[in-house]
C-alpha positions in Angstrom: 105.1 93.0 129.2 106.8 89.4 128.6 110.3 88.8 128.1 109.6 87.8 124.5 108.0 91.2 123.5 110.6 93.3 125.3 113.3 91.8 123.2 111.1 92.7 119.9 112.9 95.3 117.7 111.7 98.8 117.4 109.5 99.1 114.1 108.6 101.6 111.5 106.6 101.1 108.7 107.0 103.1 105.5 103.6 103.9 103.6 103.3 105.6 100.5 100.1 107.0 98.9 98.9 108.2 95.5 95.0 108.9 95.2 94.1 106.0 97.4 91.3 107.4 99.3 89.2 104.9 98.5 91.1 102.5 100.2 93.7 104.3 102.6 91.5 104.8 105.6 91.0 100.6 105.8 94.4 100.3 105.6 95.6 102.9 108.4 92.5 101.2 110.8 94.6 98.1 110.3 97.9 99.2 111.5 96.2 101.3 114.4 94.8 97.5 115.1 97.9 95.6 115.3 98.5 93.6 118.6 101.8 94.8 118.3 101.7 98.5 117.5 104.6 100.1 115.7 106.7 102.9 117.1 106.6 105.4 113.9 104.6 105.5 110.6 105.8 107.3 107.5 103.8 108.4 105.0 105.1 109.7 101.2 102.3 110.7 99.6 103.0 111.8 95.9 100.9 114.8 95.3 97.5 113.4 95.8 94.6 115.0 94.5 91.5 113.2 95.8 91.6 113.6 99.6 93.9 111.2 100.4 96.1 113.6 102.7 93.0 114.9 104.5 92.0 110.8 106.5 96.1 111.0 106.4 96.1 113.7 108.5 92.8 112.3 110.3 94.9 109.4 111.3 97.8 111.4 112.9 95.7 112.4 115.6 94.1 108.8 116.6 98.1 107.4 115.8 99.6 110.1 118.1 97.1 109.1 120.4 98.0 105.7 120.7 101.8 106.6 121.5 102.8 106.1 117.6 104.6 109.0 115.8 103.8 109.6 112.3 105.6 111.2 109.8 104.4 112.8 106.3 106.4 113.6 103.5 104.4 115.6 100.8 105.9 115.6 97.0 104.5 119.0 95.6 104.7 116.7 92.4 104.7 113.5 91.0 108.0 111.4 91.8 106.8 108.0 90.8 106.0 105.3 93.6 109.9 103.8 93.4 111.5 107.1 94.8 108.3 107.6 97.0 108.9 104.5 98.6 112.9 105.5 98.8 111.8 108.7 100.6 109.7 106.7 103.1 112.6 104.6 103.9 115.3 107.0 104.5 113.2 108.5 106.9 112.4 105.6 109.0 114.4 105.6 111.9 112.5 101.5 113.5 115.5 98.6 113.6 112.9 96.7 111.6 111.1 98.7 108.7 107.9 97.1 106.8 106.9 98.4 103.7 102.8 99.6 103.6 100.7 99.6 100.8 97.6 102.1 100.4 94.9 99.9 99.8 95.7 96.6 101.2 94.0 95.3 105.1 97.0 94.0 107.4 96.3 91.0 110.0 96.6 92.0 112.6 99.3 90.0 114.2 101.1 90.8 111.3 104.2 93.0 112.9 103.9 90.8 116.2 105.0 87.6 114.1 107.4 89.4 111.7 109.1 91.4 115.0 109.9 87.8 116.7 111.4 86.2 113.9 114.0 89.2 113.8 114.2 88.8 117.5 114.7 84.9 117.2 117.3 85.5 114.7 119.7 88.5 114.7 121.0 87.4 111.1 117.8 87.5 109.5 118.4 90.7 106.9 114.7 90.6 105.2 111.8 88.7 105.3 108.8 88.2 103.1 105.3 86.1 103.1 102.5 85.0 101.4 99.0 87.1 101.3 95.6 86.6 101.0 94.2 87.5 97.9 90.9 89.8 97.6 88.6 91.3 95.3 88.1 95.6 96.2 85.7 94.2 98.7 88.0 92.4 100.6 86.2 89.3 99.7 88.7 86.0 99.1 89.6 85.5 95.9 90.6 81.9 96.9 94.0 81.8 96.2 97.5 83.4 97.7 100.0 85.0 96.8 102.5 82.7 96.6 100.0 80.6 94.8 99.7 83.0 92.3 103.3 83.8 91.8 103.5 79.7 91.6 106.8 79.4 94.3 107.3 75.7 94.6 108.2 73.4 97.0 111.9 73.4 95.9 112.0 76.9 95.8 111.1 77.3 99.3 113.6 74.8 100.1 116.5 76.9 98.8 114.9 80.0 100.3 114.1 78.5 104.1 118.4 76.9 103.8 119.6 80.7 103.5 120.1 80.5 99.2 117.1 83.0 98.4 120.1 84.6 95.7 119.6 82.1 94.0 115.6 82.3 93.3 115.7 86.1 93.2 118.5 86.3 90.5 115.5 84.2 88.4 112.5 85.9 89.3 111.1 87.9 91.4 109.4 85.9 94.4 109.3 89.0 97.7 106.2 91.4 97.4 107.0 94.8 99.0 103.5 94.6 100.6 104.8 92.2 102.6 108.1 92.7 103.5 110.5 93.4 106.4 113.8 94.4 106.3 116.6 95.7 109.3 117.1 99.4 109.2 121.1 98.8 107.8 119.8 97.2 104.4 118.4 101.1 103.3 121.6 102.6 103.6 123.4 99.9 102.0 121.0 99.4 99.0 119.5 102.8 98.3 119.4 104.6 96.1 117.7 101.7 93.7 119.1 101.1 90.9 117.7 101.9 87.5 115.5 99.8 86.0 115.0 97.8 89.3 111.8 98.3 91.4 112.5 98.7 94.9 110.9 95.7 96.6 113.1 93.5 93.8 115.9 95.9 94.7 115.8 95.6 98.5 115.3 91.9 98.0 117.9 90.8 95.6 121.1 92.9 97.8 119.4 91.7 101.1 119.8 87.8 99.5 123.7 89.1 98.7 124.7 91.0 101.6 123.1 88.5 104.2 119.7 86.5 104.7 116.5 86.5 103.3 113.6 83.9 104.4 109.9 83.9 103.5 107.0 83.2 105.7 104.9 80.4 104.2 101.4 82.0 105.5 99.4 85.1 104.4 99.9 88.3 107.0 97.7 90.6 104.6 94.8 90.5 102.5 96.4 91.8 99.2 93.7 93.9 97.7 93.4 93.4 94.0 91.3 95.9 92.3 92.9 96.9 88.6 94.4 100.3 90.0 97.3 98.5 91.8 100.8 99.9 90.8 101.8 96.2 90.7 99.3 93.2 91.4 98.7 89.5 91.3 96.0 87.6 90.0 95.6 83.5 88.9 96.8 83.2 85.5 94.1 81.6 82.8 94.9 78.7 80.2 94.8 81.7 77.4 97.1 84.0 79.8 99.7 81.2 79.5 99.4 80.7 75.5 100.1 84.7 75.1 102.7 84.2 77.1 104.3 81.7 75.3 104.1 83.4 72.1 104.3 86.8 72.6 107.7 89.1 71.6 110.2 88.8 74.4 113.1 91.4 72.3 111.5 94.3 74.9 111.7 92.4 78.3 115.0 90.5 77.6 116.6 94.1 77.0 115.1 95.5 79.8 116.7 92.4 81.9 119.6 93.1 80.7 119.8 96.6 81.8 118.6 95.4 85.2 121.3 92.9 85.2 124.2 95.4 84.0 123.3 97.7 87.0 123.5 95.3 89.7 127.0 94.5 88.1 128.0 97.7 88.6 126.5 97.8 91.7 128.6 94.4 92.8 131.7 96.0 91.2 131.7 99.1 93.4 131.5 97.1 96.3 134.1 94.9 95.7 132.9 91.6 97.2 130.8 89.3 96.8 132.7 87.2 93.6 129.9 84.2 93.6 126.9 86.5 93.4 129.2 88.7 90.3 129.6 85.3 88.6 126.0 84.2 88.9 125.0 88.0 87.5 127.6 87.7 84.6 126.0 84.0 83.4 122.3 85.5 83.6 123.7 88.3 81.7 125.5 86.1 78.7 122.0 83.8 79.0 120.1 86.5 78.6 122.2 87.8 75.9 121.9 84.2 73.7 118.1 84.5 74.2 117.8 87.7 72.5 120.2 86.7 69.8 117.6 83.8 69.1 115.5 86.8 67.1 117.5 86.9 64.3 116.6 83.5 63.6 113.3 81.4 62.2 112.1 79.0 65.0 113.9 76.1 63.9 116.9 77.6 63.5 117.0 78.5 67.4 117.0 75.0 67.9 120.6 74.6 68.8 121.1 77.7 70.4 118.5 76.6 73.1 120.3 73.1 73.2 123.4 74.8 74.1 121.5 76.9 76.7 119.5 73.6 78.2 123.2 71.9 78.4 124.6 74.4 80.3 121.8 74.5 82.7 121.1 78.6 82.3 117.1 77.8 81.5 116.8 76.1 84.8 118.8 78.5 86.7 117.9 81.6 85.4 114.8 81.2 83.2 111.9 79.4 83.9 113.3 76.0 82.7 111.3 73.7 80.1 108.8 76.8 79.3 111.4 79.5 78.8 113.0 76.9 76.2 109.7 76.3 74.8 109.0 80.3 74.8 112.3 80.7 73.0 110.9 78.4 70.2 107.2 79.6 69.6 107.7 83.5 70.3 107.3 85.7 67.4 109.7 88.1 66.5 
């Protein structure tokens, strides 16, 4: 064994299934397949009826095999994926933890290269990284996911310099299915907060409490196959005109309440003043684009001048087209 994998961090990967047999069994081949195999496996599964628990249990005996300990958790009912996933975190006991999908295919150097870049840098809190998209056949959709979730160049930039805060506090840019974390960030950011979906969650108080980076190629092919709890796909010209128009009342309240909680959350810690200020401007932004409703489209006009001058679209919207949202959306 070299010098480099001795210093690699212990790992545990927490999996969660729901009626996935379909796909599960590819998935667990992958991480039985990694060059660089992990030291324990949790499984939530959330009261799967279709089989799912039976390859689960197939796959103890080939893991346990190999030297890798698995542990099952199984909900007698439905919890929802969010506390599934919260479940299979507080029982991972690796320094590094990777969250698992059901139906996704892992490369299979995928926790050798993650595992060295904690090793390499002992401050590194989370990391995330692009996928390969594919059909349910695991054939290339041609596009990745950071393609699809349309990161840019500048983005990175901030991200790669150690300022991922302030990406995340705009939009979501870390996929759980491909994300790494160090053991300490469960117990400070569980349980997650309501509203918030734990991937975002884990994210946004990893980019506040220390360092998040992102890993500019794919480690997994991301299966996309219209069952996925959350997915990506490349957006259509006609995608983007609904989107343009469409009500916004529901989402900006539901922002909102995401925003309040991770006030409170910053308020019971006590520190952390720039990321509080930054949380109370999205808030009042938020706030102003809501108010726009009450108005005809015209009449917003100088509501979202006063927005553009204070730079909020750009720093917590998504800049020219949230401005141009806040003028064509119905009501």
């Amino acid at each position: 064994m070299s010098d480099k994998i001795a210093r690699r961090p212990t790992s545990s990967i927490a999996m969660c299934t729901y009626n996935g047999a379909a796909y599960v069994d590819a998935q667990l081949d992958s991480l039985l397949a990694q060059t660089c195999l992990p030291g324990q496996v949790v499984i939530a599964d959330d009261a799967s009826t279709d089989g799912t628990i039976e390859i689960v249990e197939g796959f103890v005996a080939r893991a346990n095999a190999l030297g890798v300990q698995v542990n099952v958790v199984r909900h007698p009912a439905n919890v929802g994926f969010v506390a599934n996933f919260s479940h299979a975190l507080e029982r991972s006991t690796g320094e590094v933890v990777f969250l698992c999908d059901q139906d996704d295919v892992w490369h299979e150097d995928k926790l050798a290269v993650m595992l060295d870049a904690f090793a390499t840098r002992p401050g590194l809190t989370l990391l995330h990284a692009d996928a390969r998209l594919v059909d349910r056949n695991l054939v290339d959709m041609g596009v990745s996911l950071f393609q699809s979730l349309q990161l840019t160049r500048a983005e990175f930039e901030l991200i790669h310099g150690g300022r991922a805060f302030d990406v995340l506090i705009r939009r979501s840019a870390a996929t759980g299915a491909t994300l790494a974390l160090r053991r300490e960030l469960i117990d400070t950011a569980l349980p997650v907060r309501e509203g918030w979906i734990h991937d975002e969650w884990l994210a946004i108080v990893a980019s506040i409490t220390g360092t998040v980076d992102a890993l500019e190629r794919p480690v997994i092919n991301y299966r996309q196959h219209g069952g996925n709890q959350i997915g990506a796909r490349p957006r259509t010209l006609a995608d983007r005109w609904r989107d343009l128009v469409r009500p916004r009342a529901a989402m900006f309240k539901a922002e909102l309440d995401r925003m309040h909680a991770l006030q409170v959350w910053l308020a019971q810690r006590g520190d952390f003043q720039s990321a509080h200020s930054m949380v109370a401007r999205r808030i009042a932004h938020f706030q102003a684009r809501l108010e726009m409703d009450r108005h005809g489209h015209w009449r917003r006009l100088p509501a979202i001048a006063r927005q553009w001058r204070k730079g909020n679209y750009a720093h917590f919207s998504n800049g020219a087209r949230s401005a141009w949202r806040d003028f064509l959306r119905q009501t």
